[in-house]
FIDOTI-329988 format. One record per residue (C-alpha): residue in one letter; x, y, z negated; residue number from 1. Coordinates in Angstrom, 1 decimal. Last residue first. Example, Ala and Ser with C-alpha at 12.3 -4.5 7.8 and 13.67 -1.06 7.14 Angstrom:
2
<"s" <13.7 -1.1 -7.1> 2>
<"a" <12.3 -4.5 -7.8> 1>
//
This chain:
433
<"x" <138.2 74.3 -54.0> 433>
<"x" <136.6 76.7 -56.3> 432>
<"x" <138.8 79.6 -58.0> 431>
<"x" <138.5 80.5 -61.1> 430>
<"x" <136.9 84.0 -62.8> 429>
<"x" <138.0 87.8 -62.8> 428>
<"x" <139.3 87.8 -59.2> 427>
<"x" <142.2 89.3 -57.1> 426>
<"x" <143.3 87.1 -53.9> 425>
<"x" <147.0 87.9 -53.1> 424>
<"x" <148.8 88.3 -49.8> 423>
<"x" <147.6 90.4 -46.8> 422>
<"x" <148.5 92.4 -43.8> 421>
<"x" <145.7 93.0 -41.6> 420>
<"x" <147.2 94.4 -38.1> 419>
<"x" <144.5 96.0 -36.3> 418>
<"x" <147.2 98.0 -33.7> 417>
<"x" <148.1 101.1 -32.8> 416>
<"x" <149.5 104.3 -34.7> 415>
<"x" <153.0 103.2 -34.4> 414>
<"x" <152.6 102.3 -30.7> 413>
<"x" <152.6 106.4 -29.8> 412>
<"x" <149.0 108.0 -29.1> 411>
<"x" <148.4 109.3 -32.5> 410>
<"x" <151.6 111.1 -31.9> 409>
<"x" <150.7 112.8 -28.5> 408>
<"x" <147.5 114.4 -29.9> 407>
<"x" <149.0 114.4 -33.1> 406>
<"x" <151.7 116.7 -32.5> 405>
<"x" <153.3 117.9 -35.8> 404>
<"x" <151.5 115.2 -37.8> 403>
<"x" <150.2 115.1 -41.9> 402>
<"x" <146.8 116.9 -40.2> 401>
<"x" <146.3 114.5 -38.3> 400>
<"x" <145.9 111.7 -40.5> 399>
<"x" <142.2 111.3 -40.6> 398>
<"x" <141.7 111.2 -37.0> 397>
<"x" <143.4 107.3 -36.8> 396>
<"x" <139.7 105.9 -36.4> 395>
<"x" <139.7 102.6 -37.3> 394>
<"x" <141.0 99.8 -34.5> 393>
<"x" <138.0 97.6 -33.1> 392>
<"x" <137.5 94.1 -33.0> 391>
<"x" <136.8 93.9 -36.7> 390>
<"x" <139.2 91.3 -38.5> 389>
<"x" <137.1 89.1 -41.0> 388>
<"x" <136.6 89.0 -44.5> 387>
<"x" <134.9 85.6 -46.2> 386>
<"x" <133.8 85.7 -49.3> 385>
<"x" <131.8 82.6 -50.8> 384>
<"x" <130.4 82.9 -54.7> 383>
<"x" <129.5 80.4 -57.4> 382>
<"x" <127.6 80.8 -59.8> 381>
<"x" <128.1 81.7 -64.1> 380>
<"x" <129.9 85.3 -63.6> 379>
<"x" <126.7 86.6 -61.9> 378>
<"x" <128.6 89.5 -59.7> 377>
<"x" <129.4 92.6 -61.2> 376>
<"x" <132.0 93.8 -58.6> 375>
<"x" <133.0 92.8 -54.7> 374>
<"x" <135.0 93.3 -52.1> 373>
<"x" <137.5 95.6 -53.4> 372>
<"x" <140.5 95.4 -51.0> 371>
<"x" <143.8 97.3 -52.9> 370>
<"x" <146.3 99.1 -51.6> 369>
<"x" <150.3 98.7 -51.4> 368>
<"x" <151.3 101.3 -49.1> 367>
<"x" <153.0 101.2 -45.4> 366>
<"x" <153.5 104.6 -43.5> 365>
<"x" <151.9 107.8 -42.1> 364>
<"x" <148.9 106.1 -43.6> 363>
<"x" <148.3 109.2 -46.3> 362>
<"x" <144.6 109.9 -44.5> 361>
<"x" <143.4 106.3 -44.4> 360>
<"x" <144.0 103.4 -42.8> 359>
<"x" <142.6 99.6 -44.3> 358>
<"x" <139.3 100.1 -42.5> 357>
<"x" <136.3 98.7 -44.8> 356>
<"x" <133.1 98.1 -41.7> 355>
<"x" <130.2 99.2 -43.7> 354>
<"x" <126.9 96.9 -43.2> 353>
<"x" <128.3 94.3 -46.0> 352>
<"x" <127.3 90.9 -44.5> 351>
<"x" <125.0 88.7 -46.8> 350>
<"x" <126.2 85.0 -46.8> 349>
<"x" <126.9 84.5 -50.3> 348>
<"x" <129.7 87.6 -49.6> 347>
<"x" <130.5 88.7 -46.2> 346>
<"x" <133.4 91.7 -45.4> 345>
<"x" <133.8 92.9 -42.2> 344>
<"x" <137.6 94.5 -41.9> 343>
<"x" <139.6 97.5 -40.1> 342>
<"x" <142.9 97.4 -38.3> 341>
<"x" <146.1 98.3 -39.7> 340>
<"x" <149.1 100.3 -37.2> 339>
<"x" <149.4 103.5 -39.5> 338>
<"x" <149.4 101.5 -42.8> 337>
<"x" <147.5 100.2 -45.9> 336>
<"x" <148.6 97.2 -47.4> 335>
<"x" <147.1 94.3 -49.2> 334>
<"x" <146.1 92.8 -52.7> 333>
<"x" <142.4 91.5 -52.0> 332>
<"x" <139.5 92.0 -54.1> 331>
<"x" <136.7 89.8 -56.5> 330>
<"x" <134.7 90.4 -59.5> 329>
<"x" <132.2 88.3 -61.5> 328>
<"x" <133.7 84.8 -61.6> 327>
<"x" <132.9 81.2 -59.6> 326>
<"x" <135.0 81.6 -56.4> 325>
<"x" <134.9 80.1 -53.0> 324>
<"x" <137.2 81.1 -49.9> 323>
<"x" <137.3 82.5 -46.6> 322>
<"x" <140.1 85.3 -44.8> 321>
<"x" <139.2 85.3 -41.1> 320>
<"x" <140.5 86.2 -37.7> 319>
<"x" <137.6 87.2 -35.6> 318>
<"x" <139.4 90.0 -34.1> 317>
<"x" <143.1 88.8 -33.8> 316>
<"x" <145.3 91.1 -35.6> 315>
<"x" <146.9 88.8 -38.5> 314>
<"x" <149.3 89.3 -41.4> 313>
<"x" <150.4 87.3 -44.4> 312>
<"x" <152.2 88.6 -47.3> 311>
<"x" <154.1 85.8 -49.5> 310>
<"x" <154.6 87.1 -53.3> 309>
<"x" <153.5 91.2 -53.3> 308>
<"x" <155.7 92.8 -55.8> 307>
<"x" <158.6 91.8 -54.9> 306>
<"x" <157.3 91.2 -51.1> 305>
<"x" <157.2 95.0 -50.5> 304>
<"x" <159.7 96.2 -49.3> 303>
<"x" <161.5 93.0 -47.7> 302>
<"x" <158.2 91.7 -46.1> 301>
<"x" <157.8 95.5 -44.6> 300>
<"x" <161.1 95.0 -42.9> 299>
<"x" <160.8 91.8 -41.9> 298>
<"x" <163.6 89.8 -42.5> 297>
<"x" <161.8 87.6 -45.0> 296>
<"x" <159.4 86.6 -42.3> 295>
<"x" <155.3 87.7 -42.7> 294>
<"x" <153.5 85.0 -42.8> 293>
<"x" <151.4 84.2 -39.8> 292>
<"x" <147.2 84.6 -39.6> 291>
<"x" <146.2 84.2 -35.9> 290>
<"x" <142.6 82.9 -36.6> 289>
<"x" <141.7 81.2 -39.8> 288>
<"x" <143.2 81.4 -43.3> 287>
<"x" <141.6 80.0 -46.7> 286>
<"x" <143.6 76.5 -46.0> 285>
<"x" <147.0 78.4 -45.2> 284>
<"x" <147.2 79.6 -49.4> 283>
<"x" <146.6 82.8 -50.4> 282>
<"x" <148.4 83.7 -53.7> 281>
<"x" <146.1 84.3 -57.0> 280>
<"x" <146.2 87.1 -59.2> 279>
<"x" <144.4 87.5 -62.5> 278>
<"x" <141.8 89.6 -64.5> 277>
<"x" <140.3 87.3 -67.9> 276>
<"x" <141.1 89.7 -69.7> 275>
<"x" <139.2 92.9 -67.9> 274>
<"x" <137.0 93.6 -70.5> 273>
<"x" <133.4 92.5 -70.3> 272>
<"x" <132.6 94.1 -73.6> 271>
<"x" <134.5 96.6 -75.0> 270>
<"x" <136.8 97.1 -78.0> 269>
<"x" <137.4 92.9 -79.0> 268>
<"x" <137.5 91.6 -82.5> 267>
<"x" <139.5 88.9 -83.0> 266>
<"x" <142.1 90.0 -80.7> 265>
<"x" <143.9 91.9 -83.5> 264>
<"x" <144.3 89.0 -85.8> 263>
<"x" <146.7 88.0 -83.0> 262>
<"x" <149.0 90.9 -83.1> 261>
<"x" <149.7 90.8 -86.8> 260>
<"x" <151.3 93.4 -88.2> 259>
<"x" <153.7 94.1 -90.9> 258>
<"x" <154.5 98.1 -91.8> 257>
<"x" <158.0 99.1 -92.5> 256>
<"x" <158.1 102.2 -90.2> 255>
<"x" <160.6 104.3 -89.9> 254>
<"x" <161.9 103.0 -86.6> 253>
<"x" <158.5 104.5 -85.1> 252>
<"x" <160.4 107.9 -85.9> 251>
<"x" <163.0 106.8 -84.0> 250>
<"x" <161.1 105.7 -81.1> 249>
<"x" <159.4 109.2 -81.0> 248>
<"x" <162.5 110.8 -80.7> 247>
<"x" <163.3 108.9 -78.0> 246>
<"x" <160.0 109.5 -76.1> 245>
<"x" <160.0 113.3 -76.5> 244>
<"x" <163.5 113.5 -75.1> 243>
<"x" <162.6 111.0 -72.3> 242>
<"x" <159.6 113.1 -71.0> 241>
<"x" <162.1 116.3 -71.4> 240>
<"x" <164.7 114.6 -69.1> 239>
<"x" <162.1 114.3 -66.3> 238>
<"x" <160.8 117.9 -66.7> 237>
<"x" <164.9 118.5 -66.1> 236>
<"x" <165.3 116.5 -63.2> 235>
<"x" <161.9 117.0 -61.3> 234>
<"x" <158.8 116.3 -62.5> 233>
<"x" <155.5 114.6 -60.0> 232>
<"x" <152.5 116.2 -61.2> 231>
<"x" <152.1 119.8 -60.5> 230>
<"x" <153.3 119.8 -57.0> 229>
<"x" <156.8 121.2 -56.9> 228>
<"x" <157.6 119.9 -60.7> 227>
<"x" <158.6 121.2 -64.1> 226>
<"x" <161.1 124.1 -63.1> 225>
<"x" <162.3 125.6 -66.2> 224>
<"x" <162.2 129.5 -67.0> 223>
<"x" <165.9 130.2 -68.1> 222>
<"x" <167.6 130.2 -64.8> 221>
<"x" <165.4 133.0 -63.5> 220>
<"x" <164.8 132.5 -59.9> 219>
<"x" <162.8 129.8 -60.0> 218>
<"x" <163.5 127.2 -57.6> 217>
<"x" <161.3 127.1 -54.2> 216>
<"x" <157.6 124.8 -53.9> 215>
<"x" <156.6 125.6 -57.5> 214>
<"x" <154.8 124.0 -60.2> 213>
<"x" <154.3 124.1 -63.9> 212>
<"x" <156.4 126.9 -64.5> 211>
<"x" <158.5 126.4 -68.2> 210>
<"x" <159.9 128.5 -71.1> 209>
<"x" <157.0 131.2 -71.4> 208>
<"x" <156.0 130.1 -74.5> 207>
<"x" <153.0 128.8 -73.0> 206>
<"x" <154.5 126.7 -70.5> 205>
<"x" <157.3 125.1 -72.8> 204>
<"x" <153.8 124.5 -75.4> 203>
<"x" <152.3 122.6 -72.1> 202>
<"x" <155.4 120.7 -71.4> 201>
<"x" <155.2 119.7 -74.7> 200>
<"x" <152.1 117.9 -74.8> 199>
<"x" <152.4 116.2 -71.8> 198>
<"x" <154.4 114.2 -73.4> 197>
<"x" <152.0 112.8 -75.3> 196>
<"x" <153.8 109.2 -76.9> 195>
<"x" <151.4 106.4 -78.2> 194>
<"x" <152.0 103.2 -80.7> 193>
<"x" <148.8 100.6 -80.2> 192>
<"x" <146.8 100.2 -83.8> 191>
<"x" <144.3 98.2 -81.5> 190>
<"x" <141.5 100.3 -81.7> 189>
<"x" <143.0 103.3 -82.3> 188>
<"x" <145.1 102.7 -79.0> 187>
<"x" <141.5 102.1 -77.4> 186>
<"x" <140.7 105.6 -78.6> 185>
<"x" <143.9 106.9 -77.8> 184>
<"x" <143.4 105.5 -74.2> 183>
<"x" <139.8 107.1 -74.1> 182>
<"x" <141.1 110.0 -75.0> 181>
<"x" <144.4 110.0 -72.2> 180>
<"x" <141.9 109.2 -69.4> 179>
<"x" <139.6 112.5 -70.6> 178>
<"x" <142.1 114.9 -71.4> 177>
<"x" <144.1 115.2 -75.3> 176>
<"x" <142.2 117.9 -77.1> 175>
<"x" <144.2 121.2 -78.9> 174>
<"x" <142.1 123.7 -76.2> 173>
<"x" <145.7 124.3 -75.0> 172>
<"x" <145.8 120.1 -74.1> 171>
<"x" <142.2 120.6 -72.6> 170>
<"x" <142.9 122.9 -69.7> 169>
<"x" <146.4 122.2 -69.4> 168>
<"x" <145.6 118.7 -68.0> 167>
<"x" <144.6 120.6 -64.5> 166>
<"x" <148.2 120.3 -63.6> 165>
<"x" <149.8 116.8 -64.1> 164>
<"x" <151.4 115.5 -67.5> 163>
<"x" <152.2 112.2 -68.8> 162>
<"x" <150.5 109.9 -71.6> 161>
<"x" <152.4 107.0 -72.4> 160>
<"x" <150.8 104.0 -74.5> 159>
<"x" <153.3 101.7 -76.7> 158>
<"x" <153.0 98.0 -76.6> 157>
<"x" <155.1 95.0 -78.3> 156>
<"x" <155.3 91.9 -77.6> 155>
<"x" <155.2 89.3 -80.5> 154>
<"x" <151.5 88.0 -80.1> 153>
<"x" <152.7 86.5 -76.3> 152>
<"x" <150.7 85.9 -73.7> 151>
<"x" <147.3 86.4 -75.7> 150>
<"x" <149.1 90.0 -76.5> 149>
<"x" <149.8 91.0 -73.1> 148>
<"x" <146.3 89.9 -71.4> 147>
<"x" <144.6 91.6 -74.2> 146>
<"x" <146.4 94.8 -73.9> 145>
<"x" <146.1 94.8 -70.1> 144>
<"x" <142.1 93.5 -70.2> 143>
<"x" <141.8 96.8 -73.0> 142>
<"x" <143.2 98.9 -70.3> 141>
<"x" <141.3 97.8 -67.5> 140>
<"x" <137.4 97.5 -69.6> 139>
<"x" <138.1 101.2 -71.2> 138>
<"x" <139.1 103.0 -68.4> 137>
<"x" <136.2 102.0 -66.5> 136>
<"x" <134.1 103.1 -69.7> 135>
<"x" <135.9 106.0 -69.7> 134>
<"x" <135.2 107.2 -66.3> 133>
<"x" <137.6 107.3 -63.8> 132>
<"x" <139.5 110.3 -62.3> 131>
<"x" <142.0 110.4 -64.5> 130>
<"x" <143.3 106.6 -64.1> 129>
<"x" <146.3 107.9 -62.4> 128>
<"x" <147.2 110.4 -64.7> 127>
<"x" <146.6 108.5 -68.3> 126>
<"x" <148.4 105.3 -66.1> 125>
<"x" <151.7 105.0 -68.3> 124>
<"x" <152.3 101.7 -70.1> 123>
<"x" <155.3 101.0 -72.1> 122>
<"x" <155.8 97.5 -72.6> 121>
<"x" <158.3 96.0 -75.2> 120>
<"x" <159.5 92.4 -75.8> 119>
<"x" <158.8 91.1 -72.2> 118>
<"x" <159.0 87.9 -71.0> 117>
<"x" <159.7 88.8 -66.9> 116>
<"x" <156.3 86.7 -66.4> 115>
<"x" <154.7 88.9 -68.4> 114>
<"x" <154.8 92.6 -66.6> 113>
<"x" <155.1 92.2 -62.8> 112>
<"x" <153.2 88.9 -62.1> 111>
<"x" <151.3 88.5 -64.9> 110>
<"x" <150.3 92.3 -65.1> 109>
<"x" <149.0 92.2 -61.1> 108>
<"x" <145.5 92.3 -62.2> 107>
<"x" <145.0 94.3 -65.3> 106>
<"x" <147.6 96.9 -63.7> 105>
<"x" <144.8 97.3 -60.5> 104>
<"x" <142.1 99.0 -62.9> 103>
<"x" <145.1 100.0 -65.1> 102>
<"x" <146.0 102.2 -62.0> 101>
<"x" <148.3 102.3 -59.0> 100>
<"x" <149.8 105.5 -56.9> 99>
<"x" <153.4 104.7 -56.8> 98>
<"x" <153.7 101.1 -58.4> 97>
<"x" <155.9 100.9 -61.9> 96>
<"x" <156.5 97.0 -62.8> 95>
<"x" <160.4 98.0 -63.7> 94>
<"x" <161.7 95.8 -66.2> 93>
<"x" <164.9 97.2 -68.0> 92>
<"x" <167.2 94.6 -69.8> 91>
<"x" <168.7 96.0 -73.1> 90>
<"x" <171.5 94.0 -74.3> 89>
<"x" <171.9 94.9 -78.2> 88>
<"x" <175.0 96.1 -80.5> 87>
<"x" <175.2 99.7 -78.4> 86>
<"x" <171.6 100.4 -80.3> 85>
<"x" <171.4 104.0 -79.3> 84>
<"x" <173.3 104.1 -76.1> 83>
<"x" <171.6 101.2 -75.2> 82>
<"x" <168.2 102.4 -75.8> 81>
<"x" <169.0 105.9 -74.0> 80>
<"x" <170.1 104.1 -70.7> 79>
<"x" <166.8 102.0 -71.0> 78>
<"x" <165.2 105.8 -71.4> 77>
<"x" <166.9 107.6 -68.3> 76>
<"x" <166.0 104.6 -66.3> 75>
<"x" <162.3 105.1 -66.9> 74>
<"x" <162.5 109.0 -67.3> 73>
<"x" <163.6 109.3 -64.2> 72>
<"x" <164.5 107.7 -61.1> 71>
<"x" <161.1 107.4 -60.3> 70>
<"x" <158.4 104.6 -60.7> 69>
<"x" <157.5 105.6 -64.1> 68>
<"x" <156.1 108.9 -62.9> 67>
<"x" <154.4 106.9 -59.2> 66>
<"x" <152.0 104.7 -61.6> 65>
<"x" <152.7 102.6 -64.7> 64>
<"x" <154.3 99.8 -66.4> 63>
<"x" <157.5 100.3 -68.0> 62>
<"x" <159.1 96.9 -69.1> 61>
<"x" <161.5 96.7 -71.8> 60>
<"x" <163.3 93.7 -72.6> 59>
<"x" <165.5 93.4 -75.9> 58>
<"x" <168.3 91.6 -76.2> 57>
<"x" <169.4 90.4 -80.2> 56>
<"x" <171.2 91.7 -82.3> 55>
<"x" <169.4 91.2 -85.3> 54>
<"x" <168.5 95.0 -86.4> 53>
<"x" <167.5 95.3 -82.8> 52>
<"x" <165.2 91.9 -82.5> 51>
<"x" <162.9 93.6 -85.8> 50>
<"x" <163.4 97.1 -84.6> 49>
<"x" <161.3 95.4 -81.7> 48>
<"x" <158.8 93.5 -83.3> 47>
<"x" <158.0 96.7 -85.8> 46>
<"x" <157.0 99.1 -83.0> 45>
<"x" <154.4 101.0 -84.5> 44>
<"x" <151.6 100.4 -86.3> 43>
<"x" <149.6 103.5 -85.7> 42>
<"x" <152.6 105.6 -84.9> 41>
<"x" <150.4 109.0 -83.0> 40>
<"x" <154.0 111.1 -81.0> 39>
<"x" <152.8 114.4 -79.3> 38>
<"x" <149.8 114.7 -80.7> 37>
<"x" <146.4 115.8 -78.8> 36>
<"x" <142.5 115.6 -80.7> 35>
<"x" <141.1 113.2 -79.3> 34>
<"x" <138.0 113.9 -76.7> 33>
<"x" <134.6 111.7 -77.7> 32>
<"x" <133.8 108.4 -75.7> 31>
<"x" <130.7 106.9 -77.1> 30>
<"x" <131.6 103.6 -79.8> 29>
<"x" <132.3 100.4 -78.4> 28>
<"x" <129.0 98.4 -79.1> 27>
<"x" <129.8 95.6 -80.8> 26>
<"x" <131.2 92.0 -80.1> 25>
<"x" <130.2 89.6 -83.2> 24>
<"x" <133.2 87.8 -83.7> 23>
<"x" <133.9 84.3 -82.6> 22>
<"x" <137.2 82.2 -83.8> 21>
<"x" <140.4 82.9 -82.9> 20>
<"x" <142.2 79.7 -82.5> 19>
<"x" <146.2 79.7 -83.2> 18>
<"x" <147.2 76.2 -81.7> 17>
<"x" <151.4 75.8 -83.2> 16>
<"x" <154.9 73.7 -81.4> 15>
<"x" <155.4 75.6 -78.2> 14>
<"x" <152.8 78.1 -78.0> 13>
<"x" <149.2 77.6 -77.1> 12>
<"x" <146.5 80.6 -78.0> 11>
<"x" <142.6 79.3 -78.3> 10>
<"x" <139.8 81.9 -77.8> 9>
<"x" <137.0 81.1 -79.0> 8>
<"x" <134.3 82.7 -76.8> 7>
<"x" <133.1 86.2 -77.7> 6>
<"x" <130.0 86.8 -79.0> 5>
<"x" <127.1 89.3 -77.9> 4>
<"x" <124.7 91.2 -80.7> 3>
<"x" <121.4 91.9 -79.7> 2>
<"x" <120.3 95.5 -79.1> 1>
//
């Protein structure tokens, strides 16, 4: 196999150009399971203790699915930070989104993660991403860790691997599962920090100290509760995942080690990683048809418009989303919901024969979701997409089972409508005016 090269890569900061010069990119190596730890250092967290011992603020931002999103172990470890280091301001950054990825983390990081100026990320996807291979993994994860670092060689990253049922399988066999190996491997890579707490919840389970999931409290006061549905913890399985993560950020404190960020970059994991993943707002030129932005009063504008920028909508059939890019992979940033329509998606003039509705069996109410037009596209031409309202509404069938009368529910105005509510293009390239 020939060897492939990675562009220079040149890094501006105020005053200093850092260029990292071409390495021969090689073969990541094949996946293998890890062996599980509960806390691996690598190189720790030196640029942190670094701000801490002067005083200085420190902002964390915790980057991850539905887990991080609750008021839980996110909030409960910012509260722990400042209880420890009473001397600093510790600013909290929540860029959690219920039911996300790395695949879409590599895209919306700029806008959630580095434009805040982060000084610490912790990023927990190991149970969303568990249904994707590796590889996949691989290309998100290391275009997040890539991303972070070219933005700023100084910020620190740590990896968080939570717990949901199934996980048990490997962690008692001694192994870390799949998304949380290929993680470690990139980690190993990188000399990325990690925390396993799923880990313990597994030897509380085994011991006979823990229930993984039930739908009523446990009878027996001494048997703790994890979760109702295997996944999502409750108070105490909450208060465990910040145990595990505090200790493991004192014995990172330990560590005297100097690291260079930068160097790190030279030589890449994977090729075609996700670097180069960005966001870009829709602007009124790419928009035909009955598009209108969404009002700040809106109700769905205020939920979601944080992490969304401007959202437009339209529900004229014909009404069309149309621009030019020169990249491999393209998407939408939209949302899902009981009153969305259904698209037709074109690229270099070829019409996709499956009509993409934007409703599926959870659309009892408004999500973030994500559009994917298009992947592996020759990265050196340019492309046209254009997406156009379908004329019909999807079927709503899907969702019955979620309803106590959907015969006479799927009926009502909420579950009418092709509304296409949309705000950010997602590409790996430029776009072409």
């Amino acid at each position: 196999m020939k060897s492939r090269f990675l562009l220079p890569l040149i890094i501006c900061s105020i005053s200093t150009f850092i260029s990292l010069e071409a390495v021969p990119l090689l073969a990541a190596p094949p996946y293998r399971a890890i062996k599980a730890h509960s806390v691996v250092e690598r190189d720790g967290l030196p640029f942190v203790f670094q701000k801490l011992k002067q005083g200085k603020e420190l902002r964390i931002a915790y980057f991850g699915g539905s887990i991080t999103a609750a008021n839980g172990w996110r909030p409960q470890t910012t509260k722990w930070f400042s209880k420890q280091f009473p001397q600093n301001k510790i600013h909290e950054i929540n860029a959690a989104i219920g039911g996300t990825g790395s695949d879409l983390g590599a895209f919306r990081l700029k806008r959630d993660v580095l434009d805040h100026k982060p000084d610490l990320v912790f990023i927990e996807f190991a149970v969303n991403d568990g249904g994707r291979k590796p590889e996949d993994i691989w290309e998100s994860m290391e275009g997040i860790v890539r991303q972070i670092w070219l933005d700023n060689p100084e910020t620190e990253i740590c990896f968080v691997y939570t717990f949901r049922v199934g996980y048990e399988k490997d962690l008692r066999k001694g192994f870390c599962p799949r998304a949380a190996s290929a993680m470690e491997m990139l980690a190993d890579h990188y000399g990325i920090p990690s925390i396993n707490v799923a880990v313990k919840i597994v030897e509380l389970e085994s011991a006979g100290k823990l229930i993984f999931k039930s739908d009523s409290p446990t009878a027996n006061k001494k048997v703790i509760l994890f979760s109702k549905d295997g996944v999502h913890p409750l108070t105490r399985g909450h208060e465990i995942y910040t145990e595990d993560i505090s200790d493991a950020i004192l014995s990172f404190q330990k560590s005297t080690k100097k690291v260079d960020h930068l160097e790190k970059l030279k030589q890449p994991f994977v090729a075609g990683n996700w670097e180069d993943a960005k966001m870009i707002p829709l602007e009124a030129k790419m928009l035909s048809g009955n598009w209108k932005q969404l009002l700040p009063s809106d109700v769905l504008s205020r939920k979601f418009s944080k992490r969304m920028g401007t959202i437009w909508v339209a529900d004229q059939p014909g009404s069309k989303i149309s621009f030019k890019f020169k990249g491999s992979q393209v998407a939408i940033y939209d949302l899902l919901g009981p009153d969305a329509g259904q698209v037709i998606i074109t690229v270099d003039g070829v019409r996709q024969k499956k009509i993409i509705p934007r409703f599926d069996s959870y659309c009892t109410y408004h999500r973030i979701a994500t559009l994917q037009i298009a992947r592996n596209l020759d990265s050196t031409k340019t492309h046209a997409v254009t997406i156009e309202i379908h004329p019909d509404q999807p079927d709503r069938k899907s969702v019955s089972f979620r309803l106590k009368d959907p015969t006479t529910e799927l009926k009502s105005p909420k579950y009418q409508g092709r509304k296409i509510r949309a705000s950010q293009i997602m590409i790996r390239g430029v776009l072409v005016n």
